[in-house]
Each structure stands twice: as C-alpha cells, then as structure tokens.
Residue, then its C-alpha position, 0 to 999 in steps of 0.5 A: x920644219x913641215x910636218x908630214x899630212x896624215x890622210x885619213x880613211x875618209x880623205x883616202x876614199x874620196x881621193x880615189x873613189x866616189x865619197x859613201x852617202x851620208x846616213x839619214x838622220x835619226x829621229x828623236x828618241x821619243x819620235x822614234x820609240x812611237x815609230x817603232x810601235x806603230x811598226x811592230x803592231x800585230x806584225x811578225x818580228x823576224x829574226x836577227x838574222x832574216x828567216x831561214x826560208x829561201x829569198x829571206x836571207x838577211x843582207x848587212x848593206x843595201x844593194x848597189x855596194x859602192x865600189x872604191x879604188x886605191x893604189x897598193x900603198x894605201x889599200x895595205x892599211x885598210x887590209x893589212x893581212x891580205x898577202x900571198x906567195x909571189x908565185x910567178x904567174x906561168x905554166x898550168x893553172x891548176x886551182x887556187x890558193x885559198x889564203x889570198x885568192x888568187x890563182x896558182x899556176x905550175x910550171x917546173x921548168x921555169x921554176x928551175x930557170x927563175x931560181x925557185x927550185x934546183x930541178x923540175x922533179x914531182x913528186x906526189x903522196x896521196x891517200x886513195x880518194x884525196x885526187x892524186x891521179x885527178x891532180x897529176x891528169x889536171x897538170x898533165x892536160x894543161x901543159x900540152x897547152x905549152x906544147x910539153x908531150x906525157x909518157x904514162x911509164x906503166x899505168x898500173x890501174x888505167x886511170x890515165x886512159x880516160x885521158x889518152x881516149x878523151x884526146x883521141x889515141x889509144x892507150x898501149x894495153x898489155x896483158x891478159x887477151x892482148x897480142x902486144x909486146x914491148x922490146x925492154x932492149x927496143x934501140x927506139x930511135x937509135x937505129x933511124x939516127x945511127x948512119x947519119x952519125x959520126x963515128x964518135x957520136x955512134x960510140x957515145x950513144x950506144x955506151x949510154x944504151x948498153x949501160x941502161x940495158x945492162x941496169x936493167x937486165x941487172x934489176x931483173x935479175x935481182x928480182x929473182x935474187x941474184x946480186x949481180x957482180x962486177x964480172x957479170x956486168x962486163x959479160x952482159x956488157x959484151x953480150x950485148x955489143x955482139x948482139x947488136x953487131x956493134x963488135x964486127x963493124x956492121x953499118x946497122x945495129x942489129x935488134x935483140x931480146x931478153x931472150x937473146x941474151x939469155x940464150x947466148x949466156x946459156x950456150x956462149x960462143x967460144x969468142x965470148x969464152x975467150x974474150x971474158x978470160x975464163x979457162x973453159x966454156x964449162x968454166x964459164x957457164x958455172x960462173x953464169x947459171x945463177x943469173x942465166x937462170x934468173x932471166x930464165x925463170x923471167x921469161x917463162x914467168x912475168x916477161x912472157x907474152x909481154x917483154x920476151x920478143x920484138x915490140x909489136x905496137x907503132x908508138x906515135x910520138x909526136x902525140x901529146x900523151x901515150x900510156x902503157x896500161x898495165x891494169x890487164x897484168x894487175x888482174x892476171x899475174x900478180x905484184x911481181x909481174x907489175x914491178x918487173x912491168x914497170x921496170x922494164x917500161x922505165x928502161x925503155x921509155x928512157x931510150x925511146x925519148x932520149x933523142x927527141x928533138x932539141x928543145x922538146x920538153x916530156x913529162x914522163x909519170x912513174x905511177x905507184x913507184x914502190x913497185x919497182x923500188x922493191x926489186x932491188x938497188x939496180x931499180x932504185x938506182x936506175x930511177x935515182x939517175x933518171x931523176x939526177x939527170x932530168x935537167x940535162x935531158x929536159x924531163x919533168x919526172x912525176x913520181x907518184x906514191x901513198x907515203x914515204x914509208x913506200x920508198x923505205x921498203x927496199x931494203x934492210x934498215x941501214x942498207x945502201x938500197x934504203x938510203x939511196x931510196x931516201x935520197x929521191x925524197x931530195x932530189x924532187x924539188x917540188x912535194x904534192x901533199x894531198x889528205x892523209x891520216x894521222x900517222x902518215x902526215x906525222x911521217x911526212x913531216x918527219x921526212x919532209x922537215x914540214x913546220x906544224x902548221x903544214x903538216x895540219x893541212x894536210x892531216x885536216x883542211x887536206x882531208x875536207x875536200x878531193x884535190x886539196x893538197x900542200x904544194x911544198x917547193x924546196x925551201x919556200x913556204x907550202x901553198x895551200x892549192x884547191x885543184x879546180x877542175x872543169x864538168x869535162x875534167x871530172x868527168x874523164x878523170x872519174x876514178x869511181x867510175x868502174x865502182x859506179x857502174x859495177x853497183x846494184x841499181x846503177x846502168 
C-alpha cells in the first residue's frame, strides 16, 4: 500500500513561489557578544519599537517582501480563518466587508432571482448622524449605473436634493413661498394610454386606480378621526367613477381633486342619492357630514396650496431621480401637515409609475415612514400593499426610519393596525443596521431575532465610524458593510452642511 506524500510548508513555497533567502549565519557567541559592544559605545540604543518620531517607525522585515503564490487549497492551511459571505458580486458596491476584505455589492433584485431572499424591500434603522441618508444616496446613485431610476416619496428634510441638483434637475419643492401643486387624485399616465386600450384593459386599470384613491381618501379621513365604513367606501367609489366620466361612456377620463369629491359629497346629485340607496338626500347627507367634514377641514387646513387642485409641475420621468421636497412643509405647517404630505405623495407616486415601460426597474424611497403610519390602518395598509406587491410591480421600495418602536405607534397595543405595522418588519427581506444606542439595539434584536454577536455590532463597531452598518438578508448571516464613499460623495450627500454654514465664524 503507498502512503500518501505529505508537502511541507516549505515544499508548498518553492512549488509555487520563489524559495525565502536563507538567513546568514550567526557568528559565534563570544564573536558576536564583542560585536555588540563595540556597536552599542556611546551610541543611542533605540526603543523595541523604533522611535516615536516621523520616518522612524520600526518595520519586522526588510523591504522588497517576497511575494508567494498558491492555489485556494493549499493557501486554506496556512490561513485557515480567512472566510467571507459568498455574496454575489452584482449590483451597487457599496463598501466592504471588514472581516475578509473583500468588497460588497447590493443588488435586491437579483437577490430575489438568485434565491437569496423572497422580495427586494429595504428597510433602513439609524440613529441621527450614523449615515443612513449617505447610505440610502450611496445606493441610490450607483444603481442608476444599471439604468434603475429613483422616486424620493416625500423628502422630509431635503436631504436628497443635493443629490437631484448634483445630476442636473431640480427637485419638486412644496410649501411655504412655493405656487406648486400635486393632484393626489392626478390620473398620471392613465390618460395618455386610456384610448389605445381595449374595453377590458380600461376596466381593469381604472379599478386599480379607484381603490388606490378610495385607500387614500379613506387615510385622509382617518387623519381627522373618522373610521370609514364599508358604505362610505362604496359612495367614495361611485363618486369617483362619475367624476372621472368612466359611468357615462366618455372616451376621455376626465381629472378631478380632492375638492371635487368633497363637493359632491356635501351637495350630492339626485342619481347619487338614488343610486347608493338612501331614501332622501337629507338621508344621505347626515350619513356623510362626518367624513365630508373631514375632508373639509383637510382642505382648508394641511392640503391647502399643496393637494387642494390640479398638479402644477411636468415631471420628467425618464430622469434618473426626481424628489418631492417636503423640508418648506416641515418649517411652516407642522407634523400633521407632513403625514398627510407623505401620504398623499405615496398615492400618487404609486399611480404615476404604475405604467411605466416593461422592464423598467424603480426605486421609490419612503423617508421617515412613522409619519404616515400614524394616520391610521388605511395608511399602513396602503404601505403594506405596496411593499406585498413590489415584485409584480418590478419596485425596490426603500423604507427608511430611526427604531422598530416607530412602526408600533400606530395604534393601541393589540390592535389590528399594530399588528399589520409589525408585519412590514417581515416583508423587507433586507434590514440596514446602522449605530444605535443600547436600548435601541436591544429592540432590535428582539424584533429582528439578531444573534448576540449582531446586535454588538450595531450597539459598538456600528457607532465607531459614520456608515458602518449590519446588513441582515432574511435568514443569511448579518454582514458587516463600512460604506465607502468618493470626496464628490461626501461632499453632496453632506447633511451638516446647513449646521456648518449657520455656525459663528464659518462663511
């Protein structure tokens, strides 16, 4: 029987490399103790490290290093440990993995195709300061490269509009000092397609708008405190359809508002009256004033000058970004004014992309989502379809938010609302962790089911540098991703700047 040949270290090294010089011999003991003091007379004897002063340094091997080759077999037992993620090399790169080295590129849908995770929804916890928006514009910027274009749904702070003028376009202001409007009920492309479609494709395109707007207008209400009914959804459905003409075999849908619908509400035709079965119009209107005076006070309140009439603005949507800045609202109107803002926004970025061309892939980012979530079950569900729906609709929905807690404030403890606001946690495969303090991390953990050793990461090596962060996909091992981002980079997506240049002493 042949035994099998055993290489040793140094067989293996001048197999595949040039063999290391042998060392010179020493000299004797004796030879070499007089050497020494010879050397060492009146002469400074430096530290074991080399001296703290610059071009002093000590260095353990003299310079050239010998450079050695080997295949991955062999190289395995002279460095066992080194391992990384087998991450597929696609999409942005956004930084790299500190463990191994190695760089780590993102992309969710091919995430999805290759089997990695179930769906391409983000979603992004952050501490102010730890880089969450850097992160997100990091992402955002490099997947144009792939000819993947970015809806911002309501930039609450302007911090994406560096970005939107960096690669020359204008961001969509709204507020205070601004004549801009957005239609919430806006039919976006549906119109332009409408006469080019068949009969049944006209009946199920509108069907999918009138029930976005009907969860919109439903939301809104909520927002004043009215629950809406089974009925009310019906007439809102109806009202709808005669505004829009689709109930009189018009050839062209005709646009309408918010205010539209609360003024046929408040004063309903007769056919309206009759048609919704109620016995009078005095009938009907008592069954209605609460959620008509609901989208009254909407009007004249956080919509007006901003949702209350046709859109005012051409959005160019072969650009590879647009956003909604929302930072003018923040200033002049208030919290509420911003969740009513970002809701709105939602619905009609939704109808806007719907029929863009086959293919096409869009990111579409919620920023600071507690907001609307804390509208009522009409907004959360309107954001949980969207997020259930990503795949078919070939979106990357990006959620972005400071804790879990935020996504459990929508609602008494128990109530359907929170547990459908829990449910988005689950329906975004990939979970972005960036520096957060004890008991955040620890919340974390808990909603998340992160292992000890991830939830350290992001309560300690997280915290030690801006764009650290734990990139947890579904069931894999969470990555440990240091964002790398080019002088240009940092320069645009610079959310100090305003602090800076409102400091004494600073132009």
């Amino acid at each position: 029987m042949s035994t099998r040949h055993q290489r040793s270290t140094q067989d293996l090294l001048a197999t595949f490399g040039a063999s290391p010089t042998s060392p010179p011999s020493s000299p004797q003991p004796q030879q070499r103790a007089r050497q020494e003091r010879r050397e060492r007379l009146n002469q400074p004897r430096a530290p074991r490290c080399g001296r703290a002063e610059r071009g002093a340094g000590w260095a353990p091997v003299e310079a050239p290093l010998a450079v050695y080759q080997a295949s991955t077999a062999d190289i395995g037992g002279l460095f066992p440990l080194l391992a990384s993620e087998p991450m597929p090399a696609v999409g942005a790169r956004m930084g790299y993995d500190p463990l191994s080295g190695g760089a780590f590129h993102f992309h969710p849908i091919e995430l999805v195709l290759r089997n990695w995770c179930t769906n391409p929804n983000l979603i992004v916890f952050g501490e102010p300061g730890t880089g969450k928006s850097s992160t997100v514009a990091a992402f955002l910027l490099r997947m144009m490269v792939f000819g993947v274009r970015t809806l911002i749904s309501g930039d609450v702070k302007g911090e994406y509009s560096p970005l939107v003028r960096a690669l020359g376009y204008e961001p969509i202001e709204l507020g205070r000092s601004r004549q801009t409007r957005i239609n919430a009920l806006d039919l976006g492309p549906l119109s332009s397609h409408w006469e080019s479609w068949t009969v049944t494709r006209q009946r199920e395109e509108l069907d999918g708008l009138l029930g976005r707007w009907v969860t919109l207008l439903s939301a809104l209400a909520e927002a004043q405190g009215h629950r809406c009914t089974v009925t009310d959804e019906a007439v809102l459905s109806q009202v709808l359809r005669q505004l829009v003409g689709a109930t009189d075999g018009t050839t062209r849908l005709r646009p309408t508002t918010i205010v539209d619908v609360h003024a046929e509400l408040a004063d309903p035709a007769p056919t309206l009256v009759r048609e919704m079965r109620f016995g009078s119009r005095g009938q009907f209107l008592d069954h209605f004033r609460s959620i008509t005076d609901a989208l009254g006070n909407l009007i004249v309140g956080p919509l007006a000058g901003l949702f209350d009439g046709p859109t005012t603005v051409a959005v160019d949507w072969n650009a590879p970004i647009q956003s909604m800045d929302l930072s003018r609202i923040r200033e002049s109107r208030g919290d509420q004014a911003i969740a009513v803002a970002l809701t709105c926004l939602g619905s009609w970025a939704a109808a806007a992309t719907d029929l863009r061309p086959a293919g096409e892939i869009r990111i579409v980012v919620r920023d600071e989502v507690w907001r609307p979530l804390r509208l009522g079950p009409r907004a959360v569900a309107a954001i949980d379809a969207e997020l259930r729906l990503s795949r078919a609709e070939q979106k990357i929905p990006i959620l972005v938010a400071h804790k879990p807690s935020d996504f459990l404030a929508s609602g008494a403890a128990g109530s359907q609302e929170v547990a459908i606001t829990k449910d988005l946690l689950a329906l975004c495969s990939t979970r972005v962790l960036l520096g957060q303090s004890t008991r955040i991390a620890s919340e974390l953990a808990d909603e998340l089911a992160l292992t000890d050793a991830e939830e350290d990461v992001t309560l300690g090596w997280a915290n030690e540098r801006k764009g650290r962060a734990l990139w947890k996909i579904e069931n894999h091992r969470g990555i440990k991703v240091q964002t790398v981002l080019s002088p240009t980079e940092r320069r645009v997506f610079d959310t100090n700047a305003q602090l800076r240049s409102g400091t004494p002493g600073r132009g």
